[in-house]
N, CA, C and O atoms as CSV, one atom per row, in Angstrom:
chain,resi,resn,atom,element,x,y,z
A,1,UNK,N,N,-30.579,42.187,45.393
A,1,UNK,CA,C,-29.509,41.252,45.720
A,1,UNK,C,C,-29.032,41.543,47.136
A,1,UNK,O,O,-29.052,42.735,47.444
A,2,UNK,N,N,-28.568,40.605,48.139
A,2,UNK,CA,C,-28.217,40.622,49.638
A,2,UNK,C,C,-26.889,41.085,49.202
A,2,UNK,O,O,-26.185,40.490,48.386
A,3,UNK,N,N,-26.547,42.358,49.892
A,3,UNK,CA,C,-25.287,42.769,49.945
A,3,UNK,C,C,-24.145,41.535,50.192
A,3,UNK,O,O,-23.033,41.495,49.665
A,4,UNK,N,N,-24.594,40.753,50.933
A,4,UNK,CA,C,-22.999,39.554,51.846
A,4,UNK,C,C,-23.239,38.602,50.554
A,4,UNK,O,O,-22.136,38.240,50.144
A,5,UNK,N,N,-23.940,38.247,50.031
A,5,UNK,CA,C,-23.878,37.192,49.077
A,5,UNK,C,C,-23.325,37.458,47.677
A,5,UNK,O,O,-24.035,37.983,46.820
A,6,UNK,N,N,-21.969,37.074,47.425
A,6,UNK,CA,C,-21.341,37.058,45.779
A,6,UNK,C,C,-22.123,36.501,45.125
A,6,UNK,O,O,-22.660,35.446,45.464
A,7,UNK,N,N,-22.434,37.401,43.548
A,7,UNK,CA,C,-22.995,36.802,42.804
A,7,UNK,C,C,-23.260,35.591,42.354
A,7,UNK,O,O,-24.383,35.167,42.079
A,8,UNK,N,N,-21.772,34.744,42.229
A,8,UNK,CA,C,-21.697,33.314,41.703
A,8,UNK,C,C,-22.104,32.682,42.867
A,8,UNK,O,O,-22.176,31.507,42.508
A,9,UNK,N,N,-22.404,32.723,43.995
A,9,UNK,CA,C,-23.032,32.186,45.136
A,9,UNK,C,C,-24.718,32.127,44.424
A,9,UNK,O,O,-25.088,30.976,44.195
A,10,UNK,N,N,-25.602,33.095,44.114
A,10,UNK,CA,C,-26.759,33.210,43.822
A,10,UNK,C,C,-27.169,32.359,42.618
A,10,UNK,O,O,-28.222,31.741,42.459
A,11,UNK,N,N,-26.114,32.459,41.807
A,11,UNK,CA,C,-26.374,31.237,40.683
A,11,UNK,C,C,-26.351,30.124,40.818
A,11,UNK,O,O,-27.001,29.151,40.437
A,12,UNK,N,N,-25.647,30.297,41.323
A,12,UNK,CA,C,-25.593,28.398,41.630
A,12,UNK,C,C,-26.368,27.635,42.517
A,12,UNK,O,O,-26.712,26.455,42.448
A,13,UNK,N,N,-26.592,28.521,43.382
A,13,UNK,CA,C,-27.553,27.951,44.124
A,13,UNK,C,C,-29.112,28.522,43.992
A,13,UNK,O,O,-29.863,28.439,44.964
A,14,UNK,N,N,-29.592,29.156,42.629
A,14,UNK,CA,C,-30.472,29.297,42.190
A,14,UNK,C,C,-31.643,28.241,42.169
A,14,UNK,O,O,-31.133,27.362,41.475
A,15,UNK,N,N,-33.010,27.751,42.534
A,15,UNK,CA,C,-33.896,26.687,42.053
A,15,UNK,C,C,-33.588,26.251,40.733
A,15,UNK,O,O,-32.830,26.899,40.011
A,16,UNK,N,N,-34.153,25.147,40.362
A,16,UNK,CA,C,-34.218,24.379,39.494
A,16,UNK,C,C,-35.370,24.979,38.558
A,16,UNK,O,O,-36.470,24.937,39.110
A,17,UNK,N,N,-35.377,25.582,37.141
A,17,UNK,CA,C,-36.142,26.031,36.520
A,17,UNK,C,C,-35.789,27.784,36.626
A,17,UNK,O,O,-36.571,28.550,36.062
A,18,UNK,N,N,-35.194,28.061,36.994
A,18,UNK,CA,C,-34.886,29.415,37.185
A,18,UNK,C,C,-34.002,30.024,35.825
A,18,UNK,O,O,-33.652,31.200,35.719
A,19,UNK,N,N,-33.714,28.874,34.758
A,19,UNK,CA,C,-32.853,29.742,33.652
A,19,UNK,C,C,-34.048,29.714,32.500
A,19,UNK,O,O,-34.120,30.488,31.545
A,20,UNK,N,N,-34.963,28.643,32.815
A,20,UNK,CA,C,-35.840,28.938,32.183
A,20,UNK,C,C,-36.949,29.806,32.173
A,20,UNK,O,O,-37.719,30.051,31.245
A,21,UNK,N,N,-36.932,30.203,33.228
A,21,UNK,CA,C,-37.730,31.597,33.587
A,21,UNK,C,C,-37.585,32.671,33.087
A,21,UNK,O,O,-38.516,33.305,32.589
A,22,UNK,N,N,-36.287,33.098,33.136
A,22,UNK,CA,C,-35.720,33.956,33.018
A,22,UNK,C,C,-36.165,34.217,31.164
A,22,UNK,O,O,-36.743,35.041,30.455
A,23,UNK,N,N,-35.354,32.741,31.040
A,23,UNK,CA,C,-35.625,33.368,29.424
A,23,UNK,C,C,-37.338,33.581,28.590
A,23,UNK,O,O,-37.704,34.191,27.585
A,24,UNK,N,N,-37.844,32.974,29.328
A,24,UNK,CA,C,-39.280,32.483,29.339
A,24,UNK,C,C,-39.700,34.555,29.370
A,24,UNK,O,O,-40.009,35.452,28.586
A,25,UNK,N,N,-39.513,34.412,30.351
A,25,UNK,CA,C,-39.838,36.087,30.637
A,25,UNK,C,C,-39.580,37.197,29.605
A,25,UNK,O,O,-40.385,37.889,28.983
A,26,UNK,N,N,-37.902,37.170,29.589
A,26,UNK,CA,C,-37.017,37.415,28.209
A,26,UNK,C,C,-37.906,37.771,26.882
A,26,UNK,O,O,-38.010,38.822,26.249
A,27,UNK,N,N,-38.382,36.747,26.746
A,27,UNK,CA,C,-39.108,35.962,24.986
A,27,UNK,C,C,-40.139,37.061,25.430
A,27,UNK,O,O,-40.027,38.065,24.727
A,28,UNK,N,N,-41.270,37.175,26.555
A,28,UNK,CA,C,-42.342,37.697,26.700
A,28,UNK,C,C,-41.997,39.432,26.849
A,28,UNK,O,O,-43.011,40.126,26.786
A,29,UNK,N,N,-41.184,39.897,26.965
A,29,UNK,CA,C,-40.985,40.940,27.185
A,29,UNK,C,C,-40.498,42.008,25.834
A,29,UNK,O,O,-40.689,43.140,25.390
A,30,UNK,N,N,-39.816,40.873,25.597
A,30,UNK,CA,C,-39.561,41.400,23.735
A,30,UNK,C,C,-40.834,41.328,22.913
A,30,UNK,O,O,-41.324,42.250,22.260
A,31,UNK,N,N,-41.305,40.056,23.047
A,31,UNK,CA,C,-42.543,40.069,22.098
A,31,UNK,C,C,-43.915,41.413,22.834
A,31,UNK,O,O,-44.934,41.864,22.311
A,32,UNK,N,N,-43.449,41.599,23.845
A,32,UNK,CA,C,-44.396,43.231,24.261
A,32,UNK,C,C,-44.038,44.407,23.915
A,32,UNK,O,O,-44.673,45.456,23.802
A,33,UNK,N,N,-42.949,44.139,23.756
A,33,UNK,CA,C,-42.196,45.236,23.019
A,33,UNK,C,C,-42.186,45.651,21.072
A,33,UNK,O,O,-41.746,46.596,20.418
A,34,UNK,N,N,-42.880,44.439,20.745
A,34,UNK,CA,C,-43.031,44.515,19.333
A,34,UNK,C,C,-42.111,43.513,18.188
A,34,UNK,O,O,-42.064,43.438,16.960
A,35,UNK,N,N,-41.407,42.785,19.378
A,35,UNK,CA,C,-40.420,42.074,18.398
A,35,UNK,C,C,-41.481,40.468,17.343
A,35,UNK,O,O,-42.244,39.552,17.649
A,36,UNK,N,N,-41.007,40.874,16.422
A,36,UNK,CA,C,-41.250,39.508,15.272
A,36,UNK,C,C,-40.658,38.344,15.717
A,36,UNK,O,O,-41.316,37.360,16.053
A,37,UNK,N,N,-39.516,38.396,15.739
A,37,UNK,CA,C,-38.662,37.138,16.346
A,37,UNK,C,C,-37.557,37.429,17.359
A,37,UNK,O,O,-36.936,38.462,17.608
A,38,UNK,N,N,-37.514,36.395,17.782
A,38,UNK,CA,C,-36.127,36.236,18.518
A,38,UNK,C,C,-35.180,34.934,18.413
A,38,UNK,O,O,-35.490,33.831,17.962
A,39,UNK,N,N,-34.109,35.294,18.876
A,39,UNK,CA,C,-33.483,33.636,18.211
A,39,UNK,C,C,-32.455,33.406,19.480
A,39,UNK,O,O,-32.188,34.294,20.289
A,40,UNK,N,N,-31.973,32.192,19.517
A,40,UNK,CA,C,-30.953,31.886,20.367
A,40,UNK,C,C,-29.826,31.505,20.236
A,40,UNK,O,O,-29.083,31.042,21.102
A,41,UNK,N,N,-29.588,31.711,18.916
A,41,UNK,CA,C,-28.145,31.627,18.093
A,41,UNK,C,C,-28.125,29.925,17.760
A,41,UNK,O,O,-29.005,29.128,17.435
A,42,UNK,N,N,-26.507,29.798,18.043
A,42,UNK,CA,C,-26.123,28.539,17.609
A,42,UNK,C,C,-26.637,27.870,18.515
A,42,UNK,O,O,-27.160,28.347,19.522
A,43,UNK,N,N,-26.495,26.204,18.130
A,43,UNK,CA,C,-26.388,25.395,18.849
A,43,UNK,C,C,-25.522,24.130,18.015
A,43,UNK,O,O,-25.830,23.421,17.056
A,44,UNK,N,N,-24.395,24.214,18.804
A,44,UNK,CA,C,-23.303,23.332,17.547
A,44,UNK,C,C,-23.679,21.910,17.773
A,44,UNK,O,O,-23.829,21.326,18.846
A,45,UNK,N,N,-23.851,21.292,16.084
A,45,UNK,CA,C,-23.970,19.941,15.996
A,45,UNK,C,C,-24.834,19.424,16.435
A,45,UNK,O,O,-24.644,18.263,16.799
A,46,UNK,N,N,-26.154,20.011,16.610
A,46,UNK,CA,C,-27.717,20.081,16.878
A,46,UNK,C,C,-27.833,19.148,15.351
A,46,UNK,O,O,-27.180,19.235,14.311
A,47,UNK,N,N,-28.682,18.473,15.653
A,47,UNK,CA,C,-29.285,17.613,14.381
A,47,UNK,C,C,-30.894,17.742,14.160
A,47,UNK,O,O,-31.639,16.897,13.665
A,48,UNK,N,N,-31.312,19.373,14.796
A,48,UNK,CA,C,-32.639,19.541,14.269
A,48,UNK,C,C,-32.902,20.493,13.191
A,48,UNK,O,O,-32.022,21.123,12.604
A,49,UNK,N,N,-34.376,20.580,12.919
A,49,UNK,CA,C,-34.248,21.088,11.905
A,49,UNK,C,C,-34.358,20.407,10.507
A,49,UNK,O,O,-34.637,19.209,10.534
A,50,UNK,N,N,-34.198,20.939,9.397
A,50,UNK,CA,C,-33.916,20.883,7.822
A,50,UNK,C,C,-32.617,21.125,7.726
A,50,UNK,O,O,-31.883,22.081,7.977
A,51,UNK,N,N,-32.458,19.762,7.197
A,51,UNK,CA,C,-30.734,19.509,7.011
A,51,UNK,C,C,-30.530,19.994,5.262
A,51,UNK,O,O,-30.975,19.380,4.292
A,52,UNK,N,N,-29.921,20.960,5.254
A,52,UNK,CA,C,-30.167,21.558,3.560
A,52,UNK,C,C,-28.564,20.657,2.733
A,52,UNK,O,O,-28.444,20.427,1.530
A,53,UNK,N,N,-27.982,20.462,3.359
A,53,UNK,CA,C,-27.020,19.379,3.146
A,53,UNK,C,C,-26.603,18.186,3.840
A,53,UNK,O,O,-25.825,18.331,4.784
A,54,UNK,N,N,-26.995,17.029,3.525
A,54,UNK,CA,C,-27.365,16.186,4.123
A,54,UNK,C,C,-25.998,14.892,4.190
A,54,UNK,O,O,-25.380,14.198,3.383
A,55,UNK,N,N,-26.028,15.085,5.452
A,55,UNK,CA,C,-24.828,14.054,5.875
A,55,UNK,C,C,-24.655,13.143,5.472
A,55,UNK,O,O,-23.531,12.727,5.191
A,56,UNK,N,N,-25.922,12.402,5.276
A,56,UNK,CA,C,-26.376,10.975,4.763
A,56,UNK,C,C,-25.691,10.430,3.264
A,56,UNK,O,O,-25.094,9.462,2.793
A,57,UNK,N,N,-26.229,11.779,2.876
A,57,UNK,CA,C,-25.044,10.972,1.627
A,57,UNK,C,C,-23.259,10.613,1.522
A,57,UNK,O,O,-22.521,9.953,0.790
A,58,UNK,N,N,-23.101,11.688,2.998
A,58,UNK,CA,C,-21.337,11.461,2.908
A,58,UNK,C,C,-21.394,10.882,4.348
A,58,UNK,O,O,-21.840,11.335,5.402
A,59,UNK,N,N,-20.750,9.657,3.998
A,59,UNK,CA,C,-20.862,9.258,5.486
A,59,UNK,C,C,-19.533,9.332,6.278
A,59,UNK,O,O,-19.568,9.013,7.466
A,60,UNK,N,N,-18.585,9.651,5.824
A,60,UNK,CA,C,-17.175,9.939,6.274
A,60,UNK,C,C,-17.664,11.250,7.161
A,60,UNK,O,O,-17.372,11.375,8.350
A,61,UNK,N,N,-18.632,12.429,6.241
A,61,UNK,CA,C,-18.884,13.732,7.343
A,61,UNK,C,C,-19.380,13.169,8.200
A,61,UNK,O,O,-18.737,13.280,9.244
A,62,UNK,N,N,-20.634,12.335,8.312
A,62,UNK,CA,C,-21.127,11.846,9.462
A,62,UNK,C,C,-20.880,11.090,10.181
A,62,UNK,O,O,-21.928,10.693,10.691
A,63,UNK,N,N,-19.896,10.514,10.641
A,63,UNK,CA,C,-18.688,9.886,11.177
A,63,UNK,C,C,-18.000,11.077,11.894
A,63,UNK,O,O,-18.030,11.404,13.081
A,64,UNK,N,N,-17.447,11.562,10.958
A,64,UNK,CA,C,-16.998,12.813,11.648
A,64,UNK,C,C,-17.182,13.781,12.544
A,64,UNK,O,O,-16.406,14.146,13.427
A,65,UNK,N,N,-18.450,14.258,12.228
A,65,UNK,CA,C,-19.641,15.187,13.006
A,65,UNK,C,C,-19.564,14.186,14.498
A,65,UNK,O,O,-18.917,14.611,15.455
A,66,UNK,N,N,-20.294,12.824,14.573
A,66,UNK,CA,C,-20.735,12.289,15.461
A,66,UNK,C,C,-19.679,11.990,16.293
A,66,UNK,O,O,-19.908,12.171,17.489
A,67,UNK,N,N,-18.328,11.485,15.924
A,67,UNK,CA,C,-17.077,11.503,16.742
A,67,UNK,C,C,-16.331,12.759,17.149
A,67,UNK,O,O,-15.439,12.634,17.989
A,68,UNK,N,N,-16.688,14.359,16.477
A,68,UNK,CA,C,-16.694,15.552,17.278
A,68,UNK,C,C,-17.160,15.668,18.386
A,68,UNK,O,O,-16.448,15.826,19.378
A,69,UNK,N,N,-18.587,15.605,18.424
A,69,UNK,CA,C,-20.081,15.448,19.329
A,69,UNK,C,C,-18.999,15.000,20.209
A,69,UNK,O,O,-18.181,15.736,20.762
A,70,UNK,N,N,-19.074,13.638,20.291
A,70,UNK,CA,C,-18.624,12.710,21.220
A,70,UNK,C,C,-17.415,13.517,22.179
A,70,UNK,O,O,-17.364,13.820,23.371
A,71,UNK,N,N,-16.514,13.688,21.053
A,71,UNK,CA,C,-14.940,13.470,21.901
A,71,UNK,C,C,-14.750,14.941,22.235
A,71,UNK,O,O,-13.742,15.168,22.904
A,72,UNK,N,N,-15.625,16.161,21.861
A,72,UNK,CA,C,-15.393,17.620,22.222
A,72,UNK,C,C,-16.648,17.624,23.343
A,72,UNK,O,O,-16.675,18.566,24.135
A,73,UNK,N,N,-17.529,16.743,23.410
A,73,UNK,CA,C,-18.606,17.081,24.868
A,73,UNK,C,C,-17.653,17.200,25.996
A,73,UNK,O,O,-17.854,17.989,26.919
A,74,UNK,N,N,-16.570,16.389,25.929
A,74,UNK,CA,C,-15.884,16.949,27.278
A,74,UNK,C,C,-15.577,18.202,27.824
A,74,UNK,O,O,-15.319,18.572,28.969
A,75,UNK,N,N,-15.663,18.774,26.738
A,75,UNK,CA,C,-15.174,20.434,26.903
A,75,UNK,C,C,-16.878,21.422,26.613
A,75,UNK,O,O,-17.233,22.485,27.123
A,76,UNK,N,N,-17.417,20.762,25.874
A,76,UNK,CA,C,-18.940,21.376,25.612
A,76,UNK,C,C,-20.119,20.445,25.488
A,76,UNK,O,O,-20.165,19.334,24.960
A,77,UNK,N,N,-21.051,21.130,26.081
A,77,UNK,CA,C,-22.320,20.455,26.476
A,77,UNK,C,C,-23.204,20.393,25.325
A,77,UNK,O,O,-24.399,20.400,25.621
A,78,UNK,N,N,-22.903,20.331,24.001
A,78,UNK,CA,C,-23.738,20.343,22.892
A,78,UNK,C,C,-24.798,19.612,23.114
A,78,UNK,O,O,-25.624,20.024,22.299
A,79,UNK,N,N,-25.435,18.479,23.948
A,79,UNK,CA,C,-26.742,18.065,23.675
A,79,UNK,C,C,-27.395,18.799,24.895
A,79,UNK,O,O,-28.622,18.873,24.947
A,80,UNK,N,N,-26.646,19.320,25.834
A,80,UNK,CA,C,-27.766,20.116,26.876
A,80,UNK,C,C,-27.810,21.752,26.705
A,80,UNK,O,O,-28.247,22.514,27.568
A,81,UNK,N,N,-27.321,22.116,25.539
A,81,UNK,CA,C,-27.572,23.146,24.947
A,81,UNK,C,C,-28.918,22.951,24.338
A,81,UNK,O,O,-30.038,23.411,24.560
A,82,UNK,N,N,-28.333,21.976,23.364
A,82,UNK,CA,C,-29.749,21.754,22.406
A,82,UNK,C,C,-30.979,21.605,23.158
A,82,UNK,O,O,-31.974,22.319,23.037
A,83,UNK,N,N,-30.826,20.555,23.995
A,83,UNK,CA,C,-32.518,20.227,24.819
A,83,UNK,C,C,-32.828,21.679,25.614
A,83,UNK,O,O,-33.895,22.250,25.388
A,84,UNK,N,N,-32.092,22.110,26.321
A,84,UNK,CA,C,-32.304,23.680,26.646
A,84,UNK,C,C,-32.707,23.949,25.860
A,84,UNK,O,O,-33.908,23.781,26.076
A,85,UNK,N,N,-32.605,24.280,25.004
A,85,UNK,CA,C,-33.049,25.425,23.116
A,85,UNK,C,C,-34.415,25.258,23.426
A,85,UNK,O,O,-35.270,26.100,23.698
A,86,UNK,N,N,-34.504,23.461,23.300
A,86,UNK,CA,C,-35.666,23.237,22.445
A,86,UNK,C,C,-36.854,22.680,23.307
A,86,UNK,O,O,-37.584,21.723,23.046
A,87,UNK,N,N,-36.869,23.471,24.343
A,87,UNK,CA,C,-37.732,23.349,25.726
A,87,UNK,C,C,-38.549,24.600,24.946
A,87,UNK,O,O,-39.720,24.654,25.319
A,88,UNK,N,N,-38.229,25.505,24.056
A,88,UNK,CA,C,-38.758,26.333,24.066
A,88,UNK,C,C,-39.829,26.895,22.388
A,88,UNK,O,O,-40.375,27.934,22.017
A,89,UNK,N,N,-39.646,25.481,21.825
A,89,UNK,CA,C,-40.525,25.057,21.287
A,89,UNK,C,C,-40.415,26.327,20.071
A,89,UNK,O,O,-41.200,27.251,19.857
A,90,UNK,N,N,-39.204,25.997,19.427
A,90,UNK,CA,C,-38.717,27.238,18.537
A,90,UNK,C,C,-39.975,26.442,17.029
A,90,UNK,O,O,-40.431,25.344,16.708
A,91,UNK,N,N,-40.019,27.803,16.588
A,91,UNK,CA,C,-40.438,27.943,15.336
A,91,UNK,C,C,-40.392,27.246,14.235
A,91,UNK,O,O,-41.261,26.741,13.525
A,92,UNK,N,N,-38.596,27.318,14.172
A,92,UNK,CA,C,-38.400,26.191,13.275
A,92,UNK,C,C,-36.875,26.234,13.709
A,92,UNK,O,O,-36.597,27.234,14.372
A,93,UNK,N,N,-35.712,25.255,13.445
A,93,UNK,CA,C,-34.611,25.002,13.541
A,93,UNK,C,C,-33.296,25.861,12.366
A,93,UNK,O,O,-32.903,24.759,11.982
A,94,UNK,N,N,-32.736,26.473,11.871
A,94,UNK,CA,C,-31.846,26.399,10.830
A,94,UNK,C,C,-30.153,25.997,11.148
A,94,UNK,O,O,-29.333,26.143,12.055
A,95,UNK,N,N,-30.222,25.482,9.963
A,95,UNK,CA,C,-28.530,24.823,10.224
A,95,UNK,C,C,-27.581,25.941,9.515
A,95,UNK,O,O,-27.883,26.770,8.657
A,96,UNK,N,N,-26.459,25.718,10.091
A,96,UNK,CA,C,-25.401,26.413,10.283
A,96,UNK,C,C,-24.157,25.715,9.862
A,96,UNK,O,O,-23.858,24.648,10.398
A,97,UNK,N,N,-23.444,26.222,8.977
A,97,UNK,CA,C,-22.375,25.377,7.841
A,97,UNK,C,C,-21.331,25.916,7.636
A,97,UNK,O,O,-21.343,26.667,6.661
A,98,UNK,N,N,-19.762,25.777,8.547
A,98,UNK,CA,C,-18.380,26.355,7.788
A,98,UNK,C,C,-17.887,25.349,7.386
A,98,UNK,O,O,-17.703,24.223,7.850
A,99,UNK,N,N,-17.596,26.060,6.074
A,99,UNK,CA,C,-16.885,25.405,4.752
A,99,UNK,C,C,-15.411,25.555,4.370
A,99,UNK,O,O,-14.875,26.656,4.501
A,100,UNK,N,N,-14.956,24.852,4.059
A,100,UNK,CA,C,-13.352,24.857,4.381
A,100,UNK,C,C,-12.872,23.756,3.003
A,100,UNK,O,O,-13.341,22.623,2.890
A,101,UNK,N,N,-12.115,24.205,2.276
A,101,UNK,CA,C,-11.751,23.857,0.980
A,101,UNK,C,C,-11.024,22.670,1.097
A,101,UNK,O,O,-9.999,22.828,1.760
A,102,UNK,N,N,-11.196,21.578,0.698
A,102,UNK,CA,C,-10.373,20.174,0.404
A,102,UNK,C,C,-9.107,20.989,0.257
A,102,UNK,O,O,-8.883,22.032,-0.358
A,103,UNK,N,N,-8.251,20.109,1.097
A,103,UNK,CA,C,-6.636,20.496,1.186
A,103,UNK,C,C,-6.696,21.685,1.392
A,103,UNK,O,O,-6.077,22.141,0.431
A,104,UNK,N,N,-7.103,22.736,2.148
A,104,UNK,CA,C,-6.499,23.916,2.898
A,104,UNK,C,C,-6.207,23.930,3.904
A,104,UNK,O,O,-7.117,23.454,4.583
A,105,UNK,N,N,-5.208,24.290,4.612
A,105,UNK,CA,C,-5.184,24.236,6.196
A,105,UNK,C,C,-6.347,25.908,6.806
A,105,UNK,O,O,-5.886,27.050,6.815
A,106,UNK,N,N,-7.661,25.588,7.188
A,106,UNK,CA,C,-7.867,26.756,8.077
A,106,UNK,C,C,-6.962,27.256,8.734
A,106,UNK,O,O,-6.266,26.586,9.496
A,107,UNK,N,N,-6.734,29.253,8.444
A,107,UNK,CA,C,-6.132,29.794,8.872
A,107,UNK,C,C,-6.580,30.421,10.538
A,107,UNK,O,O,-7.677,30.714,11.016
A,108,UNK,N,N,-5.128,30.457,11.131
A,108,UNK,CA,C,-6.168,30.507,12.830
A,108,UNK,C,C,-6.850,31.576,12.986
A,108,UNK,O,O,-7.684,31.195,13.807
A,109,UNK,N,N,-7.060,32.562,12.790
A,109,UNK,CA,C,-8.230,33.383,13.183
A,109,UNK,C,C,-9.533,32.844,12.450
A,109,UNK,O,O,-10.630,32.694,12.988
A,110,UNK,N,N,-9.278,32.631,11.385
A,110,UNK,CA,C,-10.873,31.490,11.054
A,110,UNK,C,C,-10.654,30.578,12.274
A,110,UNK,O,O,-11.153,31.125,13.258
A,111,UNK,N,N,-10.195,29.603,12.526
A,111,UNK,CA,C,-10.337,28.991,13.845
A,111,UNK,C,C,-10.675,29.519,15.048
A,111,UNK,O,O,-10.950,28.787,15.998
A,112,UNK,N,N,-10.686,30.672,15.119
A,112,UNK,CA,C,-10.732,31.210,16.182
A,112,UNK,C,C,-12.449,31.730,16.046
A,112,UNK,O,O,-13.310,31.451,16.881
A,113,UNK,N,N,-12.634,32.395,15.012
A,113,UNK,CA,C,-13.760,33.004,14.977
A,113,UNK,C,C,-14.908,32.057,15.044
A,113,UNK,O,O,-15.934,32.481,15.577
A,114,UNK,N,N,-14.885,30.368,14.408
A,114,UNK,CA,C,-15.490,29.534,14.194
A,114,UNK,C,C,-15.825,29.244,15.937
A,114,UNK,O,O,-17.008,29.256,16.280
A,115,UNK,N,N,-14.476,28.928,17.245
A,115,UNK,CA,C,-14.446,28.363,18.450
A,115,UNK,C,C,-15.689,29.940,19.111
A,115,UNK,O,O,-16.702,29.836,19.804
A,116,UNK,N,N,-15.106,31.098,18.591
A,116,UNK,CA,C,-16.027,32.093,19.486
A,116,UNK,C,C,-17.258,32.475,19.267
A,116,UNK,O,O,-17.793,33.362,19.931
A,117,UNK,N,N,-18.095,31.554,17.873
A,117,UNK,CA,C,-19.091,31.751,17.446
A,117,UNK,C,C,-19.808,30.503,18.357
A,117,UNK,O,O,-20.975,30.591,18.738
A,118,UNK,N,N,-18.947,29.337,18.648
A,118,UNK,CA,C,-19.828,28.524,19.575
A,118,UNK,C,C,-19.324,28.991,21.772
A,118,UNK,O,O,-19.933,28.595,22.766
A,119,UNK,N,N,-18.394,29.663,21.723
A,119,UNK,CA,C,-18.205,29.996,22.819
A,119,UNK,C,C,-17.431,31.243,22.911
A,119,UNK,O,O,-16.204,31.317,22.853
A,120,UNK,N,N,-18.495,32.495,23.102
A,120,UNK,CA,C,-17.923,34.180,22.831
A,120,UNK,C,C,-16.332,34.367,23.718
A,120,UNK,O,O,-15.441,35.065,23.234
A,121,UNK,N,N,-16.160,33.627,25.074
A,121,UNK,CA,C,-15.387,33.689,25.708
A,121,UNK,C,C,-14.021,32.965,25.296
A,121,UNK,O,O,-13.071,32.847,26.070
A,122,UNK,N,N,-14.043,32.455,23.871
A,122,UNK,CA,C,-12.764,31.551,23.376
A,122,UNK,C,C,-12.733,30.631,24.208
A,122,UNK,O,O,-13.631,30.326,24.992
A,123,UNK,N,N,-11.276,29.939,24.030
A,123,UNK,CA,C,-10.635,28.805,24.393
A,123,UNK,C,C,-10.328,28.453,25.880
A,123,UNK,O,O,-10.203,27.336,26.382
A,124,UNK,N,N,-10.212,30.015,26.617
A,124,UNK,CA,C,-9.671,30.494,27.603
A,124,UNK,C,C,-11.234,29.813,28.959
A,124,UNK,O,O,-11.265,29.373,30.108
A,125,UNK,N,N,-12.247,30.122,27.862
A,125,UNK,CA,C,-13.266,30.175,28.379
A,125,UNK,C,C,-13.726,29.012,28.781
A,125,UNK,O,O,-14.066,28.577,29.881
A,126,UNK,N,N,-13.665,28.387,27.265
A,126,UNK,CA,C,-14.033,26.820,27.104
A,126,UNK,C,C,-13.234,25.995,28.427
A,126,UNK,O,O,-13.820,25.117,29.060
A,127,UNK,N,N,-11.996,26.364,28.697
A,127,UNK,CA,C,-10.947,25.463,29.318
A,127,UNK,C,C,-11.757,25.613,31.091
A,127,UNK,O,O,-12.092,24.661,31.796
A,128,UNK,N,N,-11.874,26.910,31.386
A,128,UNK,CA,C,-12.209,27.310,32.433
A,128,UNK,C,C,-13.415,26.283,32.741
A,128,UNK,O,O,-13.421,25.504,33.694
A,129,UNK,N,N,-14.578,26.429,31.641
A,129,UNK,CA,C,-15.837,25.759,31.870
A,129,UNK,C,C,-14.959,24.090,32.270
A,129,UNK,O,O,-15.198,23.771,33.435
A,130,UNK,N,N,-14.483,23.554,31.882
A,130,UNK,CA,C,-14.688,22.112,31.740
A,130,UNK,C,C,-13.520,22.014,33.250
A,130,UNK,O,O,-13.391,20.959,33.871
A,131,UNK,N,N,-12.927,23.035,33.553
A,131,UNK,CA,C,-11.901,22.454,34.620
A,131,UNK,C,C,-13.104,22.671,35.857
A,131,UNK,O,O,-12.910,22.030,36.890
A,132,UNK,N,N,-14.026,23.329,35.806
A,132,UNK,CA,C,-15.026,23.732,36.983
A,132,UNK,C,C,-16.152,22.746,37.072
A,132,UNK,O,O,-16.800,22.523,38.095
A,133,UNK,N,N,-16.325,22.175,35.903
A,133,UNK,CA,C,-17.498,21.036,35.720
A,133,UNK,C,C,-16.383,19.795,36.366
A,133,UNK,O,O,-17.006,19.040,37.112
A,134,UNK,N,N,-15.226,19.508,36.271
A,134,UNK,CA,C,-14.767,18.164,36.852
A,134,UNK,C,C,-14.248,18.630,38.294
A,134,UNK,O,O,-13.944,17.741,39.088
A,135,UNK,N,N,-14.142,19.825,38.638
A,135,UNK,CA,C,-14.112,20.087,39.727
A,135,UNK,C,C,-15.632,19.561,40.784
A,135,UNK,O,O,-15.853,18.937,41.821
A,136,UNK,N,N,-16.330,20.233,39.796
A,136,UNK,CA,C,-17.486,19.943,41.034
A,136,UNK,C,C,-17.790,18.544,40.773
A,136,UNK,O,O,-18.648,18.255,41.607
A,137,UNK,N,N,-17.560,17.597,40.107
A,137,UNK,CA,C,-17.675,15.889,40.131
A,137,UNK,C,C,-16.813,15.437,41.416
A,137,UNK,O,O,-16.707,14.243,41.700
């Protein structure tokens, strides 16, 4: 790394294809190492895969789901997560399901744990991302 150049300078102005490299490399370096699998965690509200409970029959969830998608992309990039993912030609897909009891109010650290399982950095994080993405528009 050039001593005068800040890190977030180097990222950003990184080539085009350079995060895929990285991970590309990543994948190859583990699998030399002996690994069986590797995974890339979540990807919220991804619709690939084997749907083991299927929206289709409740269409109020799927309504729901799809007007999340929609009205929380402002704050998260859920479909350029996914196409990222799936540049990489995973194995197979699995879905991912919190369940929350008719008439309970989720208690906030379940809320919380649910927001840091799709973004480790919380809310704090999330807010940061989306004020820097309309910044640079």
């Amino acid at each position: 790394m050039h001593p005068h150049i800040p890190v977030r300078d180097l990222w950003w102005d990184a080539p085009q294809g350079t995060a895929d490299l990285l991970v590309f490399e990543a994948l190859q370096r583990l699998k030399g190492y002996g690994a069986a699998m590797a995974t890339f965690g979540t990807a919220p509200l991804a619709k690939d895969g084997v749907d083991r409970i299927s929206t289709h029959d409740h269409p109020v969830i799927e309504r729901a789901l799809r007007l999340a998608s929609r009205r929380l992309s402002t704050f998260y990039n859920f479909q350029g997560l996914r196409r990222f993912k799936s540049k990489f030609a995973a194995s197979w897909w699995e879905s991912e399901y919190a369940l929350v009891q008719h008439g309970v109010l989720v208690p906030s650290r379940v809320a919380q744990a649910l927001l840091r399982a799709i973004v480790p950095g919380g809310l704090k994080q999330l807010l940061a991302r989306r004020t820097i993405r309309s910044i640079r528009r």
